[in-house]
C-alpha positions as CSV (number, residue, x, y, z in Angstrom):
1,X,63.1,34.7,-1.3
2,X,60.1,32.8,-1.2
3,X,58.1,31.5,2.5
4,X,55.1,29.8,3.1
5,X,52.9,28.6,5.9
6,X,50.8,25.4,6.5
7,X,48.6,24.3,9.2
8,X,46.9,21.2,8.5
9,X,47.4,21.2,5.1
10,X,46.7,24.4,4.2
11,X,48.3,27.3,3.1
12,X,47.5,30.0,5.6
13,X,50.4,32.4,5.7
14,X,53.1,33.3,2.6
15,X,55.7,36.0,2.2
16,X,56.7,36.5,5.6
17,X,60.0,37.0,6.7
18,X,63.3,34.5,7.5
19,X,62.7,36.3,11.1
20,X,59.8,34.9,11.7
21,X,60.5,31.4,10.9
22,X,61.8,30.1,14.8
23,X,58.5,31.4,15.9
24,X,56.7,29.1,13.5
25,X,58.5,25.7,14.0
26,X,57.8,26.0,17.4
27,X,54.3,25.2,16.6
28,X,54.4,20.9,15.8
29,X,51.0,21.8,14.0
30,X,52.8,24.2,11.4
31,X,54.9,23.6,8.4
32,X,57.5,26.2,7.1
33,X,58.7,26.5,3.8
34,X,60.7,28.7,2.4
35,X,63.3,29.1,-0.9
36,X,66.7,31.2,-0.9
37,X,68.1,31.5,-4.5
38,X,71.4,32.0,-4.8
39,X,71.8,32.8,-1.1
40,X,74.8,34.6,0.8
41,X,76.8,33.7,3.7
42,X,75.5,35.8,5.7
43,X,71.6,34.7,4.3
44,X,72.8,31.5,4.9
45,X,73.7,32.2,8.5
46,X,70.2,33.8,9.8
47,X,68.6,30.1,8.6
48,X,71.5,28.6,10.2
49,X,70.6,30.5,13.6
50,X,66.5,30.5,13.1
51,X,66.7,26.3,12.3
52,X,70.2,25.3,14.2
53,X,71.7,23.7,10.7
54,X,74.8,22.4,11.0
55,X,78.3,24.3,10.2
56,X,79.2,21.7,8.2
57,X,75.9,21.7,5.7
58,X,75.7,25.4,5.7
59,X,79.7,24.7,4.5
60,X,78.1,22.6,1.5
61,X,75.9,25.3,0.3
62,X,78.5,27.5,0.0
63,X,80.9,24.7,-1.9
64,X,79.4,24.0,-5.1
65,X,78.9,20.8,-7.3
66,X,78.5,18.6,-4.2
67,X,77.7,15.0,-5.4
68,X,74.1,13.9,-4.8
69,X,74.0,13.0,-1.5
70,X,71.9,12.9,2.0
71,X,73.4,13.4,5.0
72,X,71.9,12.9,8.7
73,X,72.2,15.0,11.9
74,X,70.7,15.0,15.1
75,X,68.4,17.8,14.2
76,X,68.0,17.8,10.6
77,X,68.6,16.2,7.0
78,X,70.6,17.6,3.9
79,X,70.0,16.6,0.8
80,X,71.9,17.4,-2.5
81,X,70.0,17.0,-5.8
82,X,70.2,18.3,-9.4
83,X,67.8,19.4,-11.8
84,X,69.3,18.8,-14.8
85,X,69.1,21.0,-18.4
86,X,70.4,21.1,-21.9
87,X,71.6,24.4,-23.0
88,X,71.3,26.1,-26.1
89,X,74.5,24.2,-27.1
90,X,73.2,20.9,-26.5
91,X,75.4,20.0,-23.6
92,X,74.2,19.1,-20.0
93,X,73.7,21.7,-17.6
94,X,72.8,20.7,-13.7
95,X,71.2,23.0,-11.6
96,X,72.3,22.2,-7.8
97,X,69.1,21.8,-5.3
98,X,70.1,22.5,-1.5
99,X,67.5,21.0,1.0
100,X,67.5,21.3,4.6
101,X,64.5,19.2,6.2
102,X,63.7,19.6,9.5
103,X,61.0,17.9,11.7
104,X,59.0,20.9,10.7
105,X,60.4,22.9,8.1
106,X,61.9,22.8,4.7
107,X,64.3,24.8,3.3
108,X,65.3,24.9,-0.8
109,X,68.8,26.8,-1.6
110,X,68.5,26.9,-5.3
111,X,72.7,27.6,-7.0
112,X,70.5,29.7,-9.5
113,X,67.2,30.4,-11.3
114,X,67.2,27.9,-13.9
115,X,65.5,25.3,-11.6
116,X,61.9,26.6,-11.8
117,X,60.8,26.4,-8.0
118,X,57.4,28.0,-9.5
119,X,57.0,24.3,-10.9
120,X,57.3,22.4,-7.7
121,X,55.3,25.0,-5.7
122,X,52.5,24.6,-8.6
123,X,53.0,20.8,-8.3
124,X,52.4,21.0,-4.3
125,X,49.4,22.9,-4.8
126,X,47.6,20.6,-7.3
127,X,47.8,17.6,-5.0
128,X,45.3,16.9,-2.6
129,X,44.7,17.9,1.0
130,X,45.1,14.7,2.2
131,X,48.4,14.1,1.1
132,X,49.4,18.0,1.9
133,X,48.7,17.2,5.8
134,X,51.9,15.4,5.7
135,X,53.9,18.1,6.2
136,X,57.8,18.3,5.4
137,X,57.9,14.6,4.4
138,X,54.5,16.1,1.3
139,X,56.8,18.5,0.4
140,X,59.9,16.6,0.3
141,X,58.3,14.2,-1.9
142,X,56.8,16.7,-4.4
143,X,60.4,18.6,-4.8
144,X,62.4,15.0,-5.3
145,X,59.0,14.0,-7.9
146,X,59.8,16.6,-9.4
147,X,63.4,16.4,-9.8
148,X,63.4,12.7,-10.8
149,X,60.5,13.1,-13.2
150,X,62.7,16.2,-14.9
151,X,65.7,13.7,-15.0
152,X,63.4,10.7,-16.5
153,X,62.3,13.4,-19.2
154,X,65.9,14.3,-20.5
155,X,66.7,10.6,-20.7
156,X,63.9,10.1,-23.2
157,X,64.9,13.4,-25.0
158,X,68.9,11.8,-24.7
159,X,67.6,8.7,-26.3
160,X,65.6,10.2,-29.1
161,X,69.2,12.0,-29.9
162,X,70.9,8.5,-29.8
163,X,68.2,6.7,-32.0
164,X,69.1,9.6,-34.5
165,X,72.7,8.9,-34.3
166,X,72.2,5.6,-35.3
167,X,70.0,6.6,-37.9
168,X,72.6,9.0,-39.3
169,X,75.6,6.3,-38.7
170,X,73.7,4.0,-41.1
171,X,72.9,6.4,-43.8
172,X,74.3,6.8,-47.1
173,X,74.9,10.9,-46.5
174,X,76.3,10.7,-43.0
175,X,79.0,13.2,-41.9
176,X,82.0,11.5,-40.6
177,X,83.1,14.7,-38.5
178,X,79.7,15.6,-37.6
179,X,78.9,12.3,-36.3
180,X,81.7,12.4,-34.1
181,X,81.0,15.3,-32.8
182,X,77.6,14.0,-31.7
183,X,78.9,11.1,-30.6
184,X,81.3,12.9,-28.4
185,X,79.0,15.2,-27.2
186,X,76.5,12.0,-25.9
187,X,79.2,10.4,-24.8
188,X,80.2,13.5,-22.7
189,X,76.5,14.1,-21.7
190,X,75.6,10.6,-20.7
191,X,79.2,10.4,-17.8
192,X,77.5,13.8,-16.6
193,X,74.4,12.6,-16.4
194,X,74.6,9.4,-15.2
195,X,77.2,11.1,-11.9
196,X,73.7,13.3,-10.6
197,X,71.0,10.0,-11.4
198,X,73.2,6.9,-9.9
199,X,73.6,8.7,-6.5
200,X,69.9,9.1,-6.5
201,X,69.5,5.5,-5.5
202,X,70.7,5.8,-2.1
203,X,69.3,9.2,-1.4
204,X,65.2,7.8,-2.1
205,X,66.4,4.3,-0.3
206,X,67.8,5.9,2.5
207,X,64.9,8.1,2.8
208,X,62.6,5.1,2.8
209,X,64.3,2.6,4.8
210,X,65.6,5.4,7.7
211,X,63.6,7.2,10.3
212,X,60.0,5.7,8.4
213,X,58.2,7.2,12.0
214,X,59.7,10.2,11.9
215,X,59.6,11.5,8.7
216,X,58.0,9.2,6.1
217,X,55.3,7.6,7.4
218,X,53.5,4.5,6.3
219,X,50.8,6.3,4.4
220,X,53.5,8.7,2.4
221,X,55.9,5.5,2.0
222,X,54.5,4.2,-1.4
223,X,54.8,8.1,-2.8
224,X,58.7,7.5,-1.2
225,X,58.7,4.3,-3.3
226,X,57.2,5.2,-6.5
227,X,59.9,8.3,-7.4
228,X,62.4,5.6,-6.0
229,X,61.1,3.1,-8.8
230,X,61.5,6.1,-11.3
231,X,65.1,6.7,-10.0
232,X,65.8,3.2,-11.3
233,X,64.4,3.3,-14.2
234,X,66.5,6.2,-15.1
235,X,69.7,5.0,-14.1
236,X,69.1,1.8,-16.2
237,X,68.3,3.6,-19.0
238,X,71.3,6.2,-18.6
239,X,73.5,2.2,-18.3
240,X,71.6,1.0,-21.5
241,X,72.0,4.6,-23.6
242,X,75.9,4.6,-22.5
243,X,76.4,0.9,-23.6
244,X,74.4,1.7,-27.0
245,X,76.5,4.6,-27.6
246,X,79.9,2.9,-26.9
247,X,78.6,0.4,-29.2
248,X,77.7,3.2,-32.0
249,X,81.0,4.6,-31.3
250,X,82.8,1.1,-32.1
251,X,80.3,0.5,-34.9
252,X,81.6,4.0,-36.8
253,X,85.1,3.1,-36.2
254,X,84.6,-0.3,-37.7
255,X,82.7,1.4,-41.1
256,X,85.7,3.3,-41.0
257,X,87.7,0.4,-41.5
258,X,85.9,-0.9,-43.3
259,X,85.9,1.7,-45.9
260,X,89.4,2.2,-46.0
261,X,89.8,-1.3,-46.9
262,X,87.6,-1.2,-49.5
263,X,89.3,2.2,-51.1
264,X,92.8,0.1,-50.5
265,X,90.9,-3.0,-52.3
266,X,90.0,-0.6,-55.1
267,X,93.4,1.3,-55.3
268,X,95.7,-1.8,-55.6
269,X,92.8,-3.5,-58.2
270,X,93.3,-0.1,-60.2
271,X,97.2,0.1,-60.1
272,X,97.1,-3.7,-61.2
273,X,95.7,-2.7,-64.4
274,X,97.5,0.0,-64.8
275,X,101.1,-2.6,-64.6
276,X,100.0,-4.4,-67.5
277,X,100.3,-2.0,-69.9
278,X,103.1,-0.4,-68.3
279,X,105.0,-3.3,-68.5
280,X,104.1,-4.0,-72.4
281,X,105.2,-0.3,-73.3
282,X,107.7,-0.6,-71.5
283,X,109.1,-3.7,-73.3
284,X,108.3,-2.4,-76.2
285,X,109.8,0.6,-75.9
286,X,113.5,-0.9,-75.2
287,X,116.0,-0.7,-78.2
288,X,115.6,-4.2,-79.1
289,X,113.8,-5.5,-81.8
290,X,110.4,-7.2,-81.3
291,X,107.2,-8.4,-83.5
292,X,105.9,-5.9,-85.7
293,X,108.8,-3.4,-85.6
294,X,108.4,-0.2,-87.7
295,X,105.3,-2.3,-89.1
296,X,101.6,-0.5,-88.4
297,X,100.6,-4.3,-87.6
298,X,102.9,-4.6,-84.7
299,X,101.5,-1.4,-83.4
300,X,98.3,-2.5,-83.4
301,X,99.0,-5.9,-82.2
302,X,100.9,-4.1,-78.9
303,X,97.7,-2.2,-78.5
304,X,95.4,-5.2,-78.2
305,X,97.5,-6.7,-76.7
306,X,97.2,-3.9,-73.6
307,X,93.8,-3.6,-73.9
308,X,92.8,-7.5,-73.9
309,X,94.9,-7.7,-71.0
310,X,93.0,-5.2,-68.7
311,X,90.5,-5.7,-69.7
312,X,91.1,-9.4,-68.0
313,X,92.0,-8.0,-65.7
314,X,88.8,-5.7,-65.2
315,X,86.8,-8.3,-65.7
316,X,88.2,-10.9,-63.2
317,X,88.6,-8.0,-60.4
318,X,85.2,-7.0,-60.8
319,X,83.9,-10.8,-60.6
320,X,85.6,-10.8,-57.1
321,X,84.3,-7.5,-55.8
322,X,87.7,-6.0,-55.6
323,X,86.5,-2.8,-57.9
């Protein structure tokens, strides 16, 4: 459990305890933050009681994989974001981000410790006083400029994997069963991914276009607006990486195709040939006289004969392309 002070912009108090917090906020010149990590019920109950949160957000916390979302009460906000991860594995793995934002206070409820709050806390403190006197709608922005600029950074990594699909779909030594597995596995990662960034569109809009008085102001609005730019530029890029991969995913299947046919083109060119001489033997072998009978002439005649003929045969496949 983490808590922190500010009075005009500046840190003054940290570490103190949940307890403390309803004798804070009663000051309109003091900001509380404070981050709960894996929090009980009964954690979640004293903030319910020292901030006057609503049953039915407290509910949320305790209900995981809530879709992205922001919902407004008389008293306060909840927000639902994800930080989102690859594992070791390569698949996508969201971190759920709880926020409670209240005229005075924020509160992050963190599902577990792979969203780094050490980052967002280091990103607050490197901006300037001026924007820190802002209060809850300062550190609101720096947690959701954080989160947005973590999703735009996977999407680059995502695409970088998809250029290197194609790349491996187009060379001579790709993998049929290991390309499919990739492509499964983007595929997969990209529906994930694209059900935490498209709800992020109406969290930052609603954020800019409600309550600008109360919570962001005209001088934090562009901040508001720039990580709402960024949250579109990711969702078109997820749009564009999913369409690119469907069309990869078509692509293979038609090389597949493709190549089959060409095996089959082979195959019947091959079997072709190999009816010529079939047939001759065959003739030749029935008890019925022919040319050259019991003569060494007739043997060989029977043998040119075979090999002129696929050898025509080669020669007039291979002038097609069907070998």
């Amino acid at each position: 459990m983490r808590t922190r002070l500010y009075k005009d912009g500046v840190v003054v108090k940290k570490g103190f305890p949940i307890a403390d917090v309803s004798e804070y906020v009663c000051d309109d010149d003091c900001v509380v933050w404070f981050d709960l990590c894996s929090p009980s019920p009964d954690q979640l109950g004293v903030i319910s009681e020292e901030l006057g949160l609503h049953e039915l957000a407290v509910e949320d916390v305790l209900n995981d994989h809530q879709r992205p979302k922001l919902d407004v009460y008389d008293s306060h906000l909840f927000i639902t974001v994800y930080g989102i991860y690859l594992d070791d594995e390569g698949d996508l793995d969201p971190v759920e981000m709880n926020v409670f934002v209240t005229k005075n206070a924020l509160v992050t409820v963190r599902e577990n410790e792979r969203f780094n709050i050490d980052d967002v806390v280091a990103r607050w403190d490197a901006s300037g006083e001026h924007t820190a006197r802002h209060g809850v709608a300062f550190l609101l922005h720096g947690l959701l400029d954080y989160v947005v600029d973590g999703q735009f950074d996977l999407v680059q990594t995502l695409d970088g994997q998809v250029e290197e699909l194609e790349d491996a779909l187009f060379g001579e030594s790709g993998n049929n069963r290991e390309l499919q597995r990739r492509t499964f596995r983007l595929r997969k990662n990209m529906v994930r991914f694209r059900k935490v960034t498209l709800p992020m569109r109406e969290v930052l809009s609603t954020l800019v276009r409600r309550d600008r008085q109360v919570l962001v102001n005209a001088e934090m609005g562009p901040y508001y607006q720039d990580v709402y730019d960024h949250v579109l530029r990711v969702t078109d890029w997820v749009d564009s990486l999913r369409e690119l991969i469907s069309n990869l995913r078509e692509t293979h299947l038609a090389q597949q195709g493709f190549k089959l046919n060409e095996i089959m083109k082979r195959l019947t060119g091959w079997a072709a040939i190999i009816a010529v001489p079939t047939a001759i033997t065959g003739f030749y072998g029935q008890n019925v006289p022919y040319p050259g009978e019991g003569q060494p002439w007739g043997f060989w005649m029977s043998t040119m004969v075979v090999a002129g003929a696929s050898v025509a045969l080669y020669t007039v496949f291979k002038k097609k392309d069907w070998l």
